[in-house]
DOPA-500721 format. One record per residue (C-alpha): x, y, z; residue number from 1. Coordinates in Angstrom, 3 decimals, decimal comma, always signed. Example, Ala and Ser with C-alpha at 12.3 -4.5 7.8 and 13.67 -1.06 7.14 Angstrom:
<atoms>
X/Y/Z/resi
+12,300/-4,500/+7,800/1
+13,670/-1,060/+7,140/2
</atoms>
This chain:
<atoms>
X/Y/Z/resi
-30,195/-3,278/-5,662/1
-27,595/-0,883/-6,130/2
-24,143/-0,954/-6,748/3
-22,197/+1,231/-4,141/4
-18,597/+1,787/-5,735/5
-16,100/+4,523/-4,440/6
-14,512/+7,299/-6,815/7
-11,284/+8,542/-5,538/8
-10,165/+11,924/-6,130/9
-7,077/+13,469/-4,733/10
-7,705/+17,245/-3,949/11
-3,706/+19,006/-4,271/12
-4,844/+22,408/-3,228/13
-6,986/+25,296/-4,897/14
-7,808/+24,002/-8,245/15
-5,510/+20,721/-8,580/16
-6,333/+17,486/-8,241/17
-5,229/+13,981/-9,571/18
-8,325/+11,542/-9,917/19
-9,174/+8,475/-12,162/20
-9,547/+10,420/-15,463/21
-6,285/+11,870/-15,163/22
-4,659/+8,528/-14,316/23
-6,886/+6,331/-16,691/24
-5,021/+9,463/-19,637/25
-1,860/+8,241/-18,194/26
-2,220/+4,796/-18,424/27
-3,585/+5,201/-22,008/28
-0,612/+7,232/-22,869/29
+1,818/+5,070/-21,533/30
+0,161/+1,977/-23,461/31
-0,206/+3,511/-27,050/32
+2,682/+6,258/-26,642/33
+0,609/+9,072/-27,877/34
-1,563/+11,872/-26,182/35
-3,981/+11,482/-29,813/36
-4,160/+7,459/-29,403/37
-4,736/+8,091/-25,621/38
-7,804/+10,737/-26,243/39
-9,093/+8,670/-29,209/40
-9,526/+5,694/-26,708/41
-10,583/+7,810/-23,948/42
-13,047/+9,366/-26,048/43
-11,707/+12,788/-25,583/44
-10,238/+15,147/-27,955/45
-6,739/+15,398/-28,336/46
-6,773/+19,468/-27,245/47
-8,610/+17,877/-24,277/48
-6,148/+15,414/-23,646/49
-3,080/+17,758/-23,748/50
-4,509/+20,213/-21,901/51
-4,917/+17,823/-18,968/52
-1,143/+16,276/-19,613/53
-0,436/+20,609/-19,250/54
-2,288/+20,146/-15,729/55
-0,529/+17,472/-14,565/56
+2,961/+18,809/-15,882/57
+2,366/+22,193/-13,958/58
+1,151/+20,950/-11,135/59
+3,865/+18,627/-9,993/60
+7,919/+19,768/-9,158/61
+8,608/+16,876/-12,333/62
+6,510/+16,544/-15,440/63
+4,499/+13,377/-15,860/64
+4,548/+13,204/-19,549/65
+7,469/+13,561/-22,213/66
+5,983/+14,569/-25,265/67
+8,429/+14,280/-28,820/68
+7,462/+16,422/-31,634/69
+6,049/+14,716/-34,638/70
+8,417/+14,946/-37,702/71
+8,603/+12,106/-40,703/72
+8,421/+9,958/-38,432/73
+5,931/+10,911/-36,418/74
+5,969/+12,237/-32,772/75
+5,094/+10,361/-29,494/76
+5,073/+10,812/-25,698/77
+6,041/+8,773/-23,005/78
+5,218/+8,506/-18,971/79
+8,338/+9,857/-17,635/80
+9,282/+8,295/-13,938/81
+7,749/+10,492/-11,935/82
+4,692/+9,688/-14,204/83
+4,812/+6,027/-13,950/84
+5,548/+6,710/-10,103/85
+2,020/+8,591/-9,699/86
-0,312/+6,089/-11,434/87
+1,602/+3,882/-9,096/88
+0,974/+5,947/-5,573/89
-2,457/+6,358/-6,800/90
-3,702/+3,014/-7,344/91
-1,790/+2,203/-3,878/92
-3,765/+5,335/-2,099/93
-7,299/+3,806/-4,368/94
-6,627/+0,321/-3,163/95
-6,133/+1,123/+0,153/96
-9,230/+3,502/+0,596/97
-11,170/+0,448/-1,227/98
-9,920/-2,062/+1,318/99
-10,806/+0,625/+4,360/100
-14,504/+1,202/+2,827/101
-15,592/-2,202/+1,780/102
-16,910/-3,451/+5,138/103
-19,793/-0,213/+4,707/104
-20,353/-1,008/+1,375/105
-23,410/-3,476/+1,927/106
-25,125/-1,639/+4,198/107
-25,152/+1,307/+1,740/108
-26,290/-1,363/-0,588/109
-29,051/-2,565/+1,140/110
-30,466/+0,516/+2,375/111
-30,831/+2,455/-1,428/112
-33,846/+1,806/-3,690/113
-34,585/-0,239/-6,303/114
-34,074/+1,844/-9,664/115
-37,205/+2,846/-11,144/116
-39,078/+1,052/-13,985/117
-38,443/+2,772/-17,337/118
-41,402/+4,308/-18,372/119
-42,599/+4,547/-21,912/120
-41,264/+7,664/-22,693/121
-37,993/+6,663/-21,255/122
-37,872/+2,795/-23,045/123
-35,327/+2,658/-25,851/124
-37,266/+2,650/-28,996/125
-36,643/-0,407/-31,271/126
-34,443/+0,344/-34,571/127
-36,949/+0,225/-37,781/128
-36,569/-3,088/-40,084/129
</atoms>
């Protein structure tokens, strides 16, 4: 049976929008206190990572992200409040749409297909000895 889960993406007008890959980069900034650490665990390069902290920074009246500049000892960035403030509205606006939506969630469930069978060519091939 399938797993039904819902994706939540906030649409901000013409070409801006704050969904869970921006606010899972957040969160990973905010817990290693650098756009690199946050990309590296993301799996995402850092040029991709800053360019979607730019995003985010331009799209809002206050920036979500402080960076520092690196130096001797290194640079760093940090959530600023407004930052910390939007990962906290969104998981509010995410919880609440899960809570409306879970009721339809088993009938969606129950009414998909099984997944097909692998097939031969599609089997993972064991790892030579």
């Amino acid at each position: 049976m399938a797993t039904a889960r819902l994706t939540l993406r906030v649409d901000l007008g013409e070409d801006r929008a704050i969904g869970p890959g921006k606010v899972r980069l957040l969160e990973a900034i905010r817990d290693t206190g650098s756009i690199t650490q946050a990309g590296i665990a993301l799996g995402m390069s850092y040029r991709r990572a800053w360019l979607l902290v730019d995003d985010m920074n331009n799209c809002f009246h206050e920036p979500v992200i402080a960076a520092q500049a690196g130096g001797r000892h290194g640079g760093g960035a940090a959530l600023t409040p407004f930052g910390k403030r939007l990962i906290d509205q969104y998981s509010a606006i995410e919880a609440e749409a899960h809570a409306a939506t879970a009721a339809r969630f088993g009938a969606l469930e129950a009414a998909c297909k099984a997944p097909p069978e692998p097939t031969p060519a599609t089997k993972p091939r064991a790892a030579p000895l």
